[in-house]
C-alpha positions as CSV (number, residue, x, y, z in Angstrom):
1,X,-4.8,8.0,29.6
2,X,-3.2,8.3,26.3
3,X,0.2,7.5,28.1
4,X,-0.7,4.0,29.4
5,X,-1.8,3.2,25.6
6,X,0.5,0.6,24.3
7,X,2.3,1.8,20.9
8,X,1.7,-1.0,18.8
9,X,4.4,-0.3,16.3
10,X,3.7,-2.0,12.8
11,X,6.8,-4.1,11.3
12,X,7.1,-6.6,8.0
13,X,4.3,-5.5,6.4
14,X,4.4,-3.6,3.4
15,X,2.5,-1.8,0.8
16,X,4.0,-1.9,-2.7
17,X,2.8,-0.4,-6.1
18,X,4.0,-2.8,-8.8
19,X,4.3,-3.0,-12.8
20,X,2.1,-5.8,-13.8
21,X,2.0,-5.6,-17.5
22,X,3.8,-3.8,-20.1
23,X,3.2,-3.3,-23.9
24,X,3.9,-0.3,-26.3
25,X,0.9,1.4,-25.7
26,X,0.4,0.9,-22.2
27,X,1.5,-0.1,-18.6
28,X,-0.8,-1.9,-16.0
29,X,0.3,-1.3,-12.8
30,X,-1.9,-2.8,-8.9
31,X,-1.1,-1.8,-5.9
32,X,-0.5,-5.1,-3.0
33,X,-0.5,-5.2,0.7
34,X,2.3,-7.6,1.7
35,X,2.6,-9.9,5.2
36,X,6.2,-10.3,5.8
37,X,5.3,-11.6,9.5
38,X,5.4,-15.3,10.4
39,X,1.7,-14.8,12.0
40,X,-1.1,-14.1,10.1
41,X,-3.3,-10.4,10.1
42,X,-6.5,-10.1,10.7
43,X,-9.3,-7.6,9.9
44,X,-7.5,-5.8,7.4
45,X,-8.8,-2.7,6.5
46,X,-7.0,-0.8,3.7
47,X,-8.0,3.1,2.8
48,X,-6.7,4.1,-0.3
49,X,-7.0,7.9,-1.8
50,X,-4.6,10.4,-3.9
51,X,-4.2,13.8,-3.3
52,X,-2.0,16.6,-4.4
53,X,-1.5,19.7,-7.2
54,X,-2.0,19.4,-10.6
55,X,-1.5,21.5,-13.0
56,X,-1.6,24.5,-10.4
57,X,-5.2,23.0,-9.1
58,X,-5.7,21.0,-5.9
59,X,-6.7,17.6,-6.7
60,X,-8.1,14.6,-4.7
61,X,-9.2,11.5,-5.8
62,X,-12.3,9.0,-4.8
63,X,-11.5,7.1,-1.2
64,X,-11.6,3.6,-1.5
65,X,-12.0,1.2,1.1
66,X,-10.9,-3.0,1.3
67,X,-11.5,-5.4,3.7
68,X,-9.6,-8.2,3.9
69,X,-10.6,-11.2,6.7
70,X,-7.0,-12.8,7.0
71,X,-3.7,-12.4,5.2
72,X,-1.7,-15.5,6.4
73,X,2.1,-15.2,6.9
74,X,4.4,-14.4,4.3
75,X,1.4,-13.9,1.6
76,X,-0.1,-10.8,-0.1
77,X,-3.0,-9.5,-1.3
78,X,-3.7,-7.2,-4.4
79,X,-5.5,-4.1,-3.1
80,X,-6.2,-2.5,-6.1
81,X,-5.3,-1.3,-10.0
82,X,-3.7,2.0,-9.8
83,X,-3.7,4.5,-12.8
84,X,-0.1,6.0,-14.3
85,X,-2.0,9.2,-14.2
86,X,-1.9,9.5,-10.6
87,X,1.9,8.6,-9.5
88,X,2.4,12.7,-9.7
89,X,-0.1,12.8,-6.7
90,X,0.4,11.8,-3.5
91,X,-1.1,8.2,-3.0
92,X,-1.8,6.8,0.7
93,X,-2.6,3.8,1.8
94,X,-4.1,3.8,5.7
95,X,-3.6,0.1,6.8
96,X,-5.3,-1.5,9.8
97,X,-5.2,-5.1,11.7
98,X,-5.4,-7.4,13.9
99,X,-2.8,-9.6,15.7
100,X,-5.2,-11.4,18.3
101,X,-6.4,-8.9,20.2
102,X,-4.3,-6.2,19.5
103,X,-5.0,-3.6,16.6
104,X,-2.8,-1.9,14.8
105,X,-2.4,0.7,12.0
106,X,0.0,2.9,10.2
107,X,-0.2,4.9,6.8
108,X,1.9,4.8,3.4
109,X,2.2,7.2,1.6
110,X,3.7,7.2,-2.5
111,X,5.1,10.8,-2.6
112,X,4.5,12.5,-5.9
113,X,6.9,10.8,-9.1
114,X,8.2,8.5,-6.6
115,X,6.8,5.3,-8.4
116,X,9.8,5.1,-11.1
117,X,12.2,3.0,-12.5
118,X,14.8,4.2,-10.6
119,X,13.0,2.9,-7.4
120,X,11.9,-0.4,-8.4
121,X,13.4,-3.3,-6.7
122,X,12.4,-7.2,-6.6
123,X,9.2,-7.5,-4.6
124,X,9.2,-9.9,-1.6
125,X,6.9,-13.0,-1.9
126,X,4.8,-11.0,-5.2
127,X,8.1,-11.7,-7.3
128,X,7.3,-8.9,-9.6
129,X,9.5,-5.2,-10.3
130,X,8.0,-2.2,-8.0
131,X,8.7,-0.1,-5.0
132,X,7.6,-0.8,-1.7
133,X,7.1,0.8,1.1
134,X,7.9,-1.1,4.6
């Protein structure tokens, strides 16, 4: 039964978009899975799409998968670049692990014009400007 499940509730681990790069004509920004445990994750396997209005059309972006074998504690890892163009769609990030023999999973989701300036804090452990999403 669905009820005798446990609920494997993910804490200290964190998906944040942050600004990598800047110059006049551009900004390069990636996107980073972050392990704020004091274990290590396992079998990490990060979806990534965008969807959302645009313009008065529907749009969706291209799913992505990443597979990651181990994160060790208190590291990261860069999932992917992400284009400026698409911080006024909804960008989510389904995350799954391991810990042993217990899996785990939970989704993060960039709301539309959320990834601004007035958001951005210090990043944990990347030490770079962003916003995060614990």
């Amino acid at each position: 039964m669905i009820k005798d499940l446990p609920e494997n509730k993910v804490k200290d681990i964190a998906i944040a978009v942050a600004l990598e790069k800047e110059s006049a004509e551009s900004k390069i920004w990636y996107v980073y899975l972050i392990n704020l445990k004091k274990e290590p994750i396992e079998n990490v396997l990060i979806t990534s799409k965008g969807y959302g209005e645009k313009n008065g059309e529907q749009v969706k972006t291209s799913t992505l998968r990443h597979m990651f074998p181990l994160v060790e504690e208190g590291s990261y890892k860069l999932i992917e670049p992400i284009d400026e163009q698409t911080f006024g769609l909804n960008n989510e990030y389904w995350l799954s692990f391991y810990i042993g023999k217990n899996i785990y999973d939970k989704k993060f989701i960039f709301l539309p014009e959320s990834i601004v300036e007035l958001n951005f804090i210090k990043l944990p452990v990347v030490n770079k400007v962003g916003v995060m999403i614990l």
